[in-house]
KOLFI-733382 format. One line per 10 residues: number of its first residue (from 0); their letters; for each residue x, z, y of C-alpha. Coordinates in nm, 3 decimals. Example, Ala and Ser with C-alpha at 12.3 -4.5 7.8 and 13.67 -1.06 7.14 Angstrom:
0 = AS = 1.230,0.780,-0.450  1.367,0.714,-0.106
//
This chain:
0 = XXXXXXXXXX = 10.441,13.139,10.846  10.294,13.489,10.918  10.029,13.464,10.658  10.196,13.405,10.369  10.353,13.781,10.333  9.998,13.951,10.294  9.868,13.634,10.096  10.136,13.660,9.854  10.090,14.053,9.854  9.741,13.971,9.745
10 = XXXXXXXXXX = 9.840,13.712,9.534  10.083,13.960,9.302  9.812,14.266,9.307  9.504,14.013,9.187  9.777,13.911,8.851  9.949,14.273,8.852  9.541,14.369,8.807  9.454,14.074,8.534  9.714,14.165,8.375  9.627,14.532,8.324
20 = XXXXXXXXXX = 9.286,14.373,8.211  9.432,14.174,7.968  9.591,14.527,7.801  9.234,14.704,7.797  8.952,14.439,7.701  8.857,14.289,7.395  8.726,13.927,7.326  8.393,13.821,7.350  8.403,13.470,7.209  8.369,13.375,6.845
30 = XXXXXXXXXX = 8.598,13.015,6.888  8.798,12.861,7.076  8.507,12.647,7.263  8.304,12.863,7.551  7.918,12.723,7.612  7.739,12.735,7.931  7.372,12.648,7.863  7.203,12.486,8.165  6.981,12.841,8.215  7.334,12.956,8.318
40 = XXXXXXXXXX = 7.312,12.779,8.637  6.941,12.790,8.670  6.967,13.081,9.006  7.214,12.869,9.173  6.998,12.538,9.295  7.306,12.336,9.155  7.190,11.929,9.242  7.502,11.815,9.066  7.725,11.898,8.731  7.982,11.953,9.026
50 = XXXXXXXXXX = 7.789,12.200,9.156  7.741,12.357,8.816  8.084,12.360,8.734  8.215,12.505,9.039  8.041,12.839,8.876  8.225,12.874,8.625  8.510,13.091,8.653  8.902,12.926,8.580  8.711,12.571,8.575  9.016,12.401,8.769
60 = XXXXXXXXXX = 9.236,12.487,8.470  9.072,12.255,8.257  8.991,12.001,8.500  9.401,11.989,8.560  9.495,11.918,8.261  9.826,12.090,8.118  9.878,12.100,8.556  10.262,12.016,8.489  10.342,11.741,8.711  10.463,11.399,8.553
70 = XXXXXXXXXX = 10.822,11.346,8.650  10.893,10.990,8.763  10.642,10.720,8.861  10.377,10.805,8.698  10.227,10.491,8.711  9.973,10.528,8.438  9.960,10.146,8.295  9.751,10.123,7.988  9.483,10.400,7.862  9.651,10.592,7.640
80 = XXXXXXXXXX = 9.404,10.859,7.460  9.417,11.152,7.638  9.143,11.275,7.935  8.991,11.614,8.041  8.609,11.539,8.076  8.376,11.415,7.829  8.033,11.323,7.876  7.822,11.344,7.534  8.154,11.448,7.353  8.266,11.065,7.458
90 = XXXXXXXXXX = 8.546,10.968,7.701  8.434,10.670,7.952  8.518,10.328,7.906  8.766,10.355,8.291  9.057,10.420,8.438  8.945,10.449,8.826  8.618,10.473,8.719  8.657,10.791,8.450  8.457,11.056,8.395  8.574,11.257,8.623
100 = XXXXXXXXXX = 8.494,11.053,8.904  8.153,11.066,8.806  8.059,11.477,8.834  7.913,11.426,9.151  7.697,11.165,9.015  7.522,11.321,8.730  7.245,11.537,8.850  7.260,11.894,8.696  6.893,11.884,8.565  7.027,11.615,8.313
110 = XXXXXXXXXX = 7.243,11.838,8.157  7.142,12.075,7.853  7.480,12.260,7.839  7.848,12.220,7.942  8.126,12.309,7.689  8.493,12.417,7.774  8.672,12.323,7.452  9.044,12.508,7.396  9.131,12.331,7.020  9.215,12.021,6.895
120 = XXXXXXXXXX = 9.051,11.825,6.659  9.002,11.502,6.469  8.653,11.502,6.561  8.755,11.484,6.895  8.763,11.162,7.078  9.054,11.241,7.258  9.368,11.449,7.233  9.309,11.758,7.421  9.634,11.811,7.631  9.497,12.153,7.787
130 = XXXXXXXXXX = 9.173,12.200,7.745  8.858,11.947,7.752  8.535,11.984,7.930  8.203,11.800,7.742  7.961,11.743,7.977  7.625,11.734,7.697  7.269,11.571,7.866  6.963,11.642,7.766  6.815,11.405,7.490  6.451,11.271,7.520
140 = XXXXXXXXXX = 6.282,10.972,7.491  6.233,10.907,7.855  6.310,11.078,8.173  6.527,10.989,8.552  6.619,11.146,8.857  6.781,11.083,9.136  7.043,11.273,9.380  7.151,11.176,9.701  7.376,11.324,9.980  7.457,11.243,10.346
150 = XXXXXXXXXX = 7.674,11.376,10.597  7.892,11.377,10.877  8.243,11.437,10.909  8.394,11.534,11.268  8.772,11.474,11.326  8.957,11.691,11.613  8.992,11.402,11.841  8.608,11.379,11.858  8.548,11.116,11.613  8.229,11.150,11.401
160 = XXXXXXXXXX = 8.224,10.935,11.047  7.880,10.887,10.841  7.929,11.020,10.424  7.696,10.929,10.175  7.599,10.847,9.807  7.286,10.797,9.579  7.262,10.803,9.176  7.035,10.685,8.966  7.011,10.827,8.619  6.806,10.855,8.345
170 = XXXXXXXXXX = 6.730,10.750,7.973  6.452,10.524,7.803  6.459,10.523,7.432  6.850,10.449,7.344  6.980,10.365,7.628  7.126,10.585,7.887  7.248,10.446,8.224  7.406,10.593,8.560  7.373,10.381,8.859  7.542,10.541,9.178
180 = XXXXXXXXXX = 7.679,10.394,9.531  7.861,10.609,9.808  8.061,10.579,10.137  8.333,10.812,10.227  8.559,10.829,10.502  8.921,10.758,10.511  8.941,10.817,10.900  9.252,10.994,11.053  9.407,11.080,11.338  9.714,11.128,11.348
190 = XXXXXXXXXX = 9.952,11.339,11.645  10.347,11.316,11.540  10.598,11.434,11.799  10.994,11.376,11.760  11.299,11.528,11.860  11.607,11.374,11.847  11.958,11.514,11.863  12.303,11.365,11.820  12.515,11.538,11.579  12.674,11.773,11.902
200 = XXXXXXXXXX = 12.330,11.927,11.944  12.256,11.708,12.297  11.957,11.622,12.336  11.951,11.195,12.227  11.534,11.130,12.277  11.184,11.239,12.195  10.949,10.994,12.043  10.546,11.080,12.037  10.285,10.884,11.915  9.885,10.874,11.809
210 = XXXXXXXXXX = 9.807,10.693,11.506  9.407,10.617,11.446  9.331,10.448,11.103  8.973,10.357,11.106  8.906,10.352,10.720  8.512,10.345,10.555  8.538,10.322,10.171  8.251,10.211,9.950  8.195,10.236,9.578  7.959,10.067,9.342
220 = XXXXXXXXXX = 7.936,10.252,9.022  7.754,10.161,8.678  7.758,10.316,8.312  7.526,10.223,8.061  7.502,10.397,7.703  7.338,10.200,7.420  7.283,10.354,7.104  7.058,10.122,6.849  7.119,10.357,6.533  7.282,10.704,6.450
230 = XXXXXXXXXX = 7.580,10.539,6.340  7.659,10.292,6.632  7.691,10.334,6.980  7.799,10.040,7.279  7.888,10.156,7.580  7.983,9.966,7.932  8.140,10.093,8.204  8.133,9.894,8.574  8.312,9.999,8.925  8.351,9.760,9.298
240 = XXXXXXXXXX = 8.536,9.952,9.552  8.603,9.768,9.895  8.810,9.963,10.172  8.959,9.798,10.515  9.204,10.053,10.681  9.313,9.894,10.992  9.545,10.161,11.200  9.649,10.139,11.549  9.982,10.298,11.671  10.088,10.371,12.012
250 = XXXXXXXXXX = 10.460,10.558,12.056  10.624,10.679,12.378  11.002,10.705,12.357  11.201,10.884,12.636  11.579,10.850,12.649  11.810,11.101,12.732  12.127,10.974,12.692  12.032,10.707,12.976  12.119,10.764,13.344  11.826,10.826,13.461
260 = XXXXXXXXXX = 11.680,10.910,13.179  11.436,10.672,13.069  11.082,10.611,12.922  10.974,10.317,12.709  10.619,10.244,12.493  10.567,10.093,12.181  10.253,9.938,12.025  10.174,9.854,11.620  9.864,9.698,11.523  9.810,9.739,11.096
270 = XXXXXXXXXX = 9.493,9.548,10.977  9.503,9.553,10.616  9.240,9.508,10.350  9.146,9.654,10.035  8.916,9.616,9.697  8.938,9.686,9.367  8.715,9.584,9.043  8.663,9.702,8.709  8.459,9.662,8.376  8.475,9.802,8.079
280 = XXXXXXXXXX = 8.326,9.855,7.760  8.383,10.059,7.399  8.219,10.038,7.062  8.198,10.313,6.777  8.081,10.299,6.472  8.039,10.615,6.230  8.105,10.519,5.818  7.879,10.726,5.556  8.183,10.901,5.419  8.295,11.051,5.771
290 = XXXXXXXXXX = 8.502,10.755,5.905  8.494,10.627,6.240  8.600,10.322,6.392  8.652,10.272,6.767  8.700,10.007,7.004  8.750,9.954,7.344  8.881,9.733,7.622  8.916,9.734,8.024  8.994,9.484,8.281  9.048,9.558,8.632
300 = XXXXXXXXXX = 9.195,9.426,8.948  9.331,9.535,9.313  9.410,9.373,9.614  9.639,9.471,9.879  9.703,9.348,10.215  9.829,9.512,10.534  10.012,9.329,10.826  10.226,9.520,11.057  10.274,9.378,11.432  10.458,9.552,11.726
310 = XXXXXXXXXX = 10.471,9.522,12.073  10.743,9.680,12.320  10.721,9.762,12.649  10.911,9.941,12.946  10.611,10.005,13.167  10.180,10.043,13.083  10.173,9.749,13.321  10.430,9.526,13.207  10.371,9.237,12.951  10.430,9.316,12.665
320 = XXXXXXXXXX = 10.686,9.149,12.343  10.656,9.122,11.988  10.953,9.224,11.844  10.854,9.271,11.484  10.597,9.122,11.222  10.570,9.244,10.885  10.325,9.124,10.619  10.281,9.280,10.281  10.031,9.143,9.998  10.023,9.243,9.639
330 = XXXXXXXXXX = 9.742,9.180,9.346  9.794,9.417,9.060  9.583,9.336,8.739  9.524,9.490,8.355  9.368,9.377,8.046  9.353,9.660,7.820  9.212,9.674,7.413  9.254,9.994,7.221  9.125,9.989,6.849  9.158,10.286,6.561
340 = XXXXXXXXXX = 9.029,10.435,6.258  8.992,10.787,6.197  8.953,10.982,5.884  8.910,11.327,5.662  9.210,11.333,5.391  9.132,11.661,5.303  8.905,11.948,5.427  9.161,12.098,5.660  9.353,11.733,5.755  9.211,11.466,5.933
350 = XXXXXXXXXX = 9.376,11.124,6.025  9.390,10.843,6.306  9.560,10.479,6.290  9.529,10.246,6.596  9.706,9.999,6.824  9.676,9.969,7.207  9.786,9.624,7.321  9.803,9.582,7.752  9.902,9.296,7.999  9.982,9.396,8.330
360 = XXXXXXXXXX = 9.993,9.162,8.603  10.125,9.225,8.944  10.191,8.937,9.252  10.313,9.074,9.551  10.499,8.900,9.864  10.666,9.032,10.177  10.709,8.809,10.549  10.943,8.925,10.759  10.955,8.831,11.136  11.190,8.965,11.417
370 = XXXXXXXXXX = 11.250,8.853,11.789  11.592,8.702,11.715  11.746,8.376,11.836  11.612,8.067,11.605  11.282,7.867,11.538  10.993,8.046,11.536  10.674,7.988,11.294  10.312,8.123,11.343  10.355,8.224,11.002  10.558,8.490,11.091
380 = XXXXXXXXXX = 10.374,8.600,11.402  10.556,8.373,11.597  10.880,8.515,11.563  11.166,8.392,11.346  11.121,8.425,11.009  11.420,8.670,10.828  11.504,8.604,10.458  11.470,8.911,10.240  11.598,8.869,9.920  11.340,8.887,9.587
390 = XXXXXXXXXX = 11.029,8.921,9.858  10.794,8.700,9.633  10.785,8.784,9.268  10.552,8.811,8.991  10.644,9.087,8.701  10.430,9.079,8.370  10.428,9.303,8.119  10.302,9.266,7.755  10.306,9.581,7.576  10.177,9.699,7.260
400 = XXXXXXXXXX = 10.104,10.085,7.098  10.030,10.164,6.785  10.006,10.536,6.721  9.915,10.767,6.416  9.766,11.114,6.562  9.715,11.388,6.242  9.523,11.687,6.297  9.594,12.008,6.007  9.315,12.276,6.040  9.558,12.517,5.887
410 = XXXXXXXXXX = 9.345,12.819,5.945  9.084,12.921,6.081  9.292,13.062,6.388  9.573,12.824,6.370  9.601,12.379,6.415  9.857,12.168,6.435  9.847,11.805,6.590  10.104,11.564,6.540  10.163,11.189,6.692  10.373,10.954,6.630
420 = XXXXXXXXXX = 10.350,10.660,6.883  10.586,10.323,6.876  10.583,10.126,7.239  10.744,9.772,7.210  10.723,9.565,7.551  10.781,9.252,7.705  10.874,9.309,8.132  10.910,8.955,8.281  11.003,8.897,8.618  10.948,8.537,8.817
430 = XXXXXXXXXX = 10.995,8.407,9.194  11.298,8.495,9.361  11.447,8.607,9.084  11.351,8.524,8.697  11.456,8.771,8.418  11.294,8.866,8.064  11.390,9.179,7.909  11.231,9.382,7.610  11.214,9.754,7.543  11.098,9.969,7.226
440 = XXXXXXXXXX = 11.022,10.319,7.218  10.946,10.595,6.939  10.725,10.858,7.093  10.658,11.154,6.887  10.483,11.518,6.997  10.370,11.810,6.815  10.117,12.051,6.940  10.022,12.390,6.797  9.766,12.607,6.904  9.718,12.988,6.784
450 = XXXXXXXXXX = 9.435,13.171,6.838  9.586,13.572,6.882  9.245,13.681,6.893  8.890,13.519,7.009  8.971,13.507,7.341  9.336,13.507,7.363  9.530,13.174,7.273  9.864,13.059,7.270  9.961,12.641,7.269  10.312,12.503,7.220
460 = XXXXXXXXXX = 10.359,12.177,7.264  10.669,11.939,7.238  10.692,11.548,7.323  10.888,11.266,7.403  10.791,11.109,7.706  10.869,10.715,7.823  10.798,10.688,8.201  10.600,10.379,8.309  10.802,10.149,8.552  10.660,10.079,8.880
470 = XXXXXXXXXX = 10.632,9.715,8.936  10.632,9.767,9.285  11.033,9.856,9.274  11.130,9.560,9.110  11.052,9.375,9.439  11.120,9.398,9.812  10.889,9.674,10.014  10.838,9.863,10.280  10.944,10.195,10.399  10.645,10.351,10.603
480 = XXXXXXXXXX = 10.809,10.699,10.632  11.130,10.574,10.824  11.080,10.379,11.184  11.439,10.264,11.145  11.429,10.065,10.809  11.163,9.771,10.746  11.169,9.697,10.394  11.368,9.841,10.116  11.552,9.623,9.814  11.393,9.544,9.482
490 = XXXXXXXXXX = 11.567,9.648,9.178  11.489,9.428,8.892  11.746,9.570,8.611  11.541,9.926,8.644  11.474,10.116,8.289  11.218,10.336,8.205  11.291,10.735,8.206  11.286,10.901,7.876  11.189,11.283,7.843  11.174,11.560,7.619
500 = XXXXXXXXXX = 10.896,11.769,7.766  10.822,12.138,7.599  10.549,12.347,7.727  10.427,12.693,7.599  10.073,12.786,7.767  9.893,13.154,7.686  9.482,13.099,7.789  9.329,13.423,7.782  8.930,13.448,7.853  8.759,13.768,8.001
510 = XXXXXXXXXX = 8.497,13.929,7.850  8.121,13.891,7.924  8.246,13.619,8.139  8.508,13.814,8.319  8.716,13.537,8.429  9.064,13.350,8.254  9.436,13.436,8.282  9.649,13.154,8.246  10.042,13.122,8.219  10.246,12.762,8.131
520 = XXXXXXXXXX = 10.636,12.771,8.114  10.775,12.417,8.061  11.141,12.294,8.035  11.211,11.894,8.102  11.536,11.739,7.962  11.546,11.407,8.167  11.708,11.118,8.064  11.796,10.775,8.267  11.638,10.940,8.576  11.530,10.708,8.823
530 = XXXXXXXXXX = 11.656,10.766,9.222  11.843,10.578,9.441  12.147,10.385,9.354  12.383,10.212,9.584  12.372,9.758,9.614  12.524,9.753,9.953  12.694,9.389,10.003  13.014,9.558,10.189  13.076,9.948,10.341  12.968,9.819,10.705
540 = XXXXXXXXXX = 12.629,9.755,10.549  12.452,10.018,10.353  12.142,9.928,10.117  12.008,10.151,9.830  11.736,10.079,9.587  11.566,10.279,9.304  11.784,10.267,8.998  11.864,10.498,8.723  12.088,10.790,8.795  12.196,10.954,8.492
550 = XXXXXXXXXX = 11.997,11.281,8.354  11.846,11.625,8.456  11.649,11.938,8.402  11.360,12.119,8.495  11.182,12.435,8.461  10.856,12.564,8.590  10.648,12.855,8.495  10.278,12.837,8.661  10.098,13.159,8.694  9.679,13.146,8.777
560 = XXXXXXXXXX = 9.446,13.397,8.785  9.053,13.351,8.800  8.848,13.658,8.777  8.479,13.774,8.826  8.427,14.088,9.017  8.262,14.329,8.827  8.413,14.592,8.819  8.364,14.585,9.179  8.014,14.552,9.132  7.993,14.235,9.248
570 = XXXXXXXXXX = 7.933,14.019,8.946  7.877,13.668,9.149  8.213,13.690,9.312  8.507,13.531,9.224  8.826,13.529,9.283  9.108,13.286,9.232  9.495,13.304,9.254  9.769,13.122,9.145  10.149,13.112,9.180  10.399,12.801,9.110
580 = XXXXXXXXXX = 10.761,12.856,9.038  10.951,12.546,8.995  11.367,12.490,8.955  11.483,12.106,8.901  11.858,11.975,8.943  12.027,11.637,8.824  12.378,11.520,8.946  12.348,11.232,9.208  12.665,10.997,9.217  12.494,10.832,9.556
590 = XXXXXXXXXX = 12.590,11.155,9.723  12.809,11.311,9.473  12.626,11.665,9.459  12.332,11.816,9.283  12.010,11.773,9.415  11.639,11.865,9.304  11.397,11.607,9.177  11.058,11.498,9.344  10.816,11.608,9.248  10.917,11.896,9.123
600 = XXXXXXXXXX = 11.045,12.141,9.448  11.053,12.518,9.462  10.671,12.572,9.436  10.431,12.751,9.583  10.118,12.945,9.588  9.700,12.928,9.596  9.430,13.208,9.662  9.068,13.205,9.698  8.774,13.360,9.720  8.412,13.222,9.625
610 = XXXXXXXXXX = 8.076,13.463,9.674  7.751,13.332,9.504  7.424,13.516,9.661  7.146,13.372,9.401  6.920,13.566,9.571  6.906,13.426,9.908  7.060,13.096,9.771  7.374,13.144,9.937  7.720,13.025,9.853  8.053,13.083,10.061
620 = XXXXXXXXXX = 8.380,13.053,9.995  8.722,13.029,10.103  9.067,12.876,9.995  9.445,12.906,10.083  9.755,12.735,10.007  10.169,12.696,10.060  10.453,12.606,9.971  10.778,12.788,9.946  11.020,12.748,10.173  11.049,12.578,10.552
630 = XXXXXXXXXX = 11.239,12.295,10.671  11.574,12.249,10.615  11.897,12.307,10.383  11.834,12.426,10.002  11.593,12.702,10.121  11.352,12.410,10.199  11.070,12.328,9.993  11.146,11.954,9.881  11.418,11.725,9.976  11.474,11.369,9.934
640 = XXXXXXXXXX = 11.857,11.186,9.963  11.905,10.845,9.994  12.212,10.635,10.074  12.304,10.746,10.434  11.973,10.942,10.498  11.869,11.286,10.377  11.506,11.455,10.446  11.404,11.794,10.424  11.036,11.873,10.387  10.786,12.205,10.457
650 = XXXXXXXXXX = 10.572,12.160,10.223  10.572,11.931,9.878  10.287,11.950,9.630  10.076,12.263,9.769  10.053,12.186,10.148  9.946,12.459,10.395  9.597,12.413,10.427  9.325,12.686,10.451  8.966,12.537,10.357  8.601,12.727,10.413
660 = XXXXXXXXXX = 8.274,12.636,10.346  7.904,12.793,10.306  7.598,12.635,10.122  7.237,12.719,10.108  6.941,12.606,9.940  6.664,12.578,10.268  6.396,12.371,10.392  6.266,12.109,10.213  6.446,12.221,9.902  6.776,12.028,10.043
670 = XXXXXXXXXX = 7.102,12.212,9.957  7.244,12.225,10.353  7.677,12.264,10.281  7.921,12.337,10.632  8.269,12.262,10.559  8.595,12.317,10.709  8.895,12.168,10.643  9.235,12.226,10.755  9.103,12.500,10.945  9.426,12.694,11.060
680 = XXXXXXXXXX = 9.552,12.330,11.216  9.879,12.340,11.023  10.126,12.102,11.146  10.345,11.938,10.893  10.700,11.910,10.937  11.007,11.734,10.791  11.425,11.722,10.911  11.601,11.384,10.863  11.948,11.403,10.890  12.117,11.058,10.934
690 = XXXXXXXXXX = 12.520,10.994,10.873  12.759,10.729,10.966  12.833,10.532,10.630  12.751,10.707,10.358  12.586,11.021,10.308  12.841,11.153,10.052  13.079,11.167,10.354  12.921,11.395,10.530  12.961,11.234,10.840  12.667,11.341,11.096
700 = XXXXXXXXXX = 12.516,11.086,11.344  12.216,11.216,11.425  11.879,11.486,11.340  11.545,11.420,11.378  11.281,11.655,11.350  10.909,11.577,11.332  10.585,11.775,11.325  10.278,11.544,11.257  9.920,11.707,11.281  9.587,11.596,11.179
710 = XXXXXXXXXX = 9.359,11.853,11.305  9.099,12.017,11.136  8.794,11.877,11.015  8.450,11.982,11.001  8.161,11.813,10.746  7.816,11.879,10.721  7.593,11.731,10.428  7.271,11.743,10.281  7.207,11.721,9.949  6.895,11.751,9.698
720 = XX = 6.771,11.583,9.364  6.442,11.369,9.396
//
């Protein structure tokens, strides 16, 4: 695209200039943990920490995490002990409803100061992976407020969607609580247009369609914060979310290898439902001599449901005929306990014993219907049902964690944190298919953190990684990014990934506020890597699943920039830039080649720009980002191989997207906020590549490529604290 040459130009002169900053200032801070007292914010009108936070300078650094993408699944069963927001110095009680999720929640005159912490510590109540942010309230004996926000959101074909959300907050005595309910939109719109050649170049058909998923999602949020005595503190932690996303497709397909060419329409309806619960609560007590003993536990639960009917026709006023019903229901459930004790052994060593014990749950089924010859059932639309093999199962997992995590203060500019963490599990599959099989990990990581100077730190980290298996692949699915395959094949002998991940990270903080450098280099040595592996019943009829592959490696080095202007003389302006180089290659035997490994592609790039006018309470900003690479062949940014299939996308994790917005403090004390997203229109693009038998033979059939747009979108809200 013609703006990424001057983008990237700016891009390399904004880090060529931090780093020539780095060379001439000195540090400013005294530790490795930067405070921003709430008088910080005072000229800005914030309403929410959200709003406070977005003024500080590098803030998405430690609200990332260590930013490295997790390589497989990702799935993220269980708790584990590591998060990037605190609120009181205390992680919540949640998985879908953490902390994070609750920043635009907590209104900023609550808040007495916000903390960016950079070291690691037993005192902590979490590892810190990156860096942690502590969001500390204000303690008195009783005081509330409330914050609320509405909106509109307008979508390019015209549509216009009501936002909203209201918190409640406040403290009386002990207790703390949060109460907070919003709506968002999940509307889209969706344009998708589709060429089709055959593998001589001719011209084989187009396909276009609209899309409209009409999608309203509401959340029901609760967190309540006991504390009867200096040493003891309960804590609960509630969320209801509830979200219907029924879609509507309509696709016109013109044939040109017909004589005369000819035109035929297809129509999908998709309802499908949507909910999920959770509750959860934690318990801490603190022991004279320094001790501390913690408990927690979670429960939660999900719901899934979408059926998928469509209708062919040759002519808009023909009758129409179902040719193809498709049901799809799944329940996925935890129950979560995590329990340790943590210690002082020494002045400079400090130690923590637990366990983590988890039972996952998850039912899913799949219906398949088609317009074939044979007795129909209304169960099945009223088309004939198909057999899929393993479409009903049940998986369970039982899996417990303890770990030993041992922080050594071993200067005053230099820590050390080692774990040691042993997984043993229990993966049982019933329905179509019943199998038992157990699995035991050792899981160690060190992490050392050096501080060069105040301001100028350096963290190594090494760890072995187990990935999470995703229940969902053990079973029949669907494949929603291919119109020519229905469901995909379960695989229930899959194995967790194991990795060695190493990651070296140099944090370097401005003075007098100045901004932060950042850099992260991190090499992966992949073992067992899961893609697709090849359980076709004969040559003449291909089927792949996800199975393990064999192993791999990847590199990365991430780049960011976020610095204060200055020197330009304009000291509330920031500006933000970031670049993402990534390299990742295994050996495939499903297509006998090397290949890269999602999600890791080539990378890409990020710039922005935010200007803060306190004096005529005035905000503005704006934001760009890419990916390397276009469509097509290695030079693309992300490709993905299966059996007989291969697709080549324009974009993988950064996706073109240039985003604007202004904000001012007006009438009636109401923050007034104009956004705009997707503002340059970007279409996204992919190349699919189909073959005759197997991929591996390189045997071309066909190439489709498709350019799907969703238009910009433009959101007003209103926002103020009561």
């Amino acid at each position: 695209m013609p703006v990424k040459t001057p983008v990237l130009v700016a891009i390399s002169l904004t880090l060529s200039f931090a780093s020539t900053l780095l060379s001439a200032q000195e540090a400013a801070e005294d530790n490795a943990t930067i405070t921003y007292p709430a008088a910080y914010f005072a000229e800005y009108g914030a309403v929410s920490v959200n709003d406070m936070l977005s003024r500080i300078p590098g803030i998405d650094l430690a609200l990332e995490g260590n930013q490295v993408p997790s390589f497989g699944n990702n799935n993220d069963r269980g708790l584990g002990d590591a998060s990037q927001i605190l609120i009181n110095g205390k992680r919540l009680a949640g998985k879908a409803n953490e902390a994070s999720s609750q920043l635009d929640r907590i209104a900023a005159d609550q808040v007495d100061y916000i903390e960016i912490i950079r070291g690691s510590s037993g005192d902590l109540d979490v590892r810190n992976s990156g860096q942690l942010v502590n969001i500390v309230l204000l303690e008195t004996q009783s005081n509330s407020s409330m914050s609320g926000e509405i909106g509109l959101t307008h979508f390019h074909d015209g549509t216009v969607e009501p936002i909203g959300s209201f918190s409640y907050s406040g403290q009386t005595g002990q207790l703390n609580y949060l109460l907070s309910a919003d709506v968002t939109t999940g509307f889209e719109s969706l344009e998708s247009f589709e060429t089709s050649l055959l593998a001589d170049n001719s011209l084989n058909e187009t396909r276009a369609f609209d899309r409209v998923r009409e999608q309203s999602n509401y959340r029901f949020n609760s967190n309540i914060v006991y504390q009867p005595s200096a040493a003891d503190r309960i804590a609960f932690n509630m969320l209801y979310s509830e979200s219907d996303p029924p879609a509507d497709l309509f696709r016109t397909i013109t044939d040109y290898q017909s004589s005369p060419v000819s035109t035929s329409f297809e129509r999908e309806e998709l309802p499908s439902t949507q909910d999920k619960w959770e509750f959860g609560g934690d318990f801490e007590h603190n022991f004279n001599d320094g001790g501390k003993y913690k408990f927690l536990f979670i429960v939660n639960e999900e719901n899934r449901s979408t059926t998928r009917e469509r209708f062919l026709f040759s002519a808009l006023d023909e009758p129409e005929t179902k040719d193809l019903f498709l049901d799809t229901s799944s329940t996925y459930q935890e129950r979560i306990v995590r329990t340790s004790y943590a210690w002082s052994l020494a002045d400079s060593h400090s130690l923590e014993l637990g366990i983590e014990a988890a039972q996952t749950i998850q039912d899913s089924s799949l219906r398949l219907g088609l317009n074939v010859p044979g007795t129909t059932s209304p169960e099945f639309g009223g088309l004939r049902p198909v057999n899929v093999p393993n479409a009903i199962s049940e998986v369970e997992e039982l899996r417990y964690e303890g770990f030993a995590i041992h922080n050594w203060q071993i200067n005053e500019r230099m820590s050390l944190e080692s774990s040691l963490l042993y997984e043993v599990s229990e993966i049982e599959q019933a329905g179509d298919i019943n199998k038992k099989r157990d699995f035991d990990f050792l899981k160690p990581k060190l992490d050392f953190r050096f501080d060069i100077s105040s301001s100028f730190q350096l963290r190594v980290s090494a760890e072995k990684d187990v990935s999470q298996l995703s229940f969902a692949d053990f079973s029949a699915g669907v494949n929603q990014q291919d119109d020519d395959q229905d469901t995909v094949a379960g695989n229930p002998e899959l194995e967790q990934e194991q990795t060695w991940r190493y990651n070296i990270n140099l944090d370097y903080r401005l003075p007098n506020d100045g901004g932060v450098l950042n850099s992260r280099f991190f090499y992966y040595d992949v073992a067992n890597s899961i893609g697709k592996i090849d359980v076709s019943p004969d040559p003449q009829n291909l089927v792949s699943t996800n199975g393990n592959v064999g192993d791999g490696k990847i590199f990365g080095l991430y780049l960011n920039a976020s610095i204060r202007l200055g020197f330009l003389n304009l000291p509330q302006a920031v500006i933000t830039a970031g670049i993402n180089l990534e390299d990742a290659y295994i050996y495939d035997p499903l297509i006998a080649k090397k290949r890269t490994v999602i999600p890791f592609d080539r990378g890409g790039f990020r710039l922005g720009y935010r200007q803060d006018v306190p004096a005529q309470n005035l905000s503005f900003g704006v934001n760009y980002q890419d990916g390397f690479g276009d469509v097509g062949g290695t030079g693309g940014n992300r490709v993905r191989y299966d059996i007989d299939n291969v697709v080549f996308f324009g974009s993988g994790k950064l996706r073109p997207e240039l985003t604007m917005f202004v904000e001012k403090v007006g009438y009636g004390n109401l923050t007034y906020r104009v956004e705009i997203n997707n503002a340059s229109d970007e279409d996204r693009c992919t190349q699919r590549k189909r073959y005759n038998g197997y991929l591996r033979d390189r045997d071309l059939s066909e190439i489709e490529n498709v350019c799907a747009n969703t238009g910009a979108r433009f959101v007003f809200k209103l926002k103020s604290n009561f």
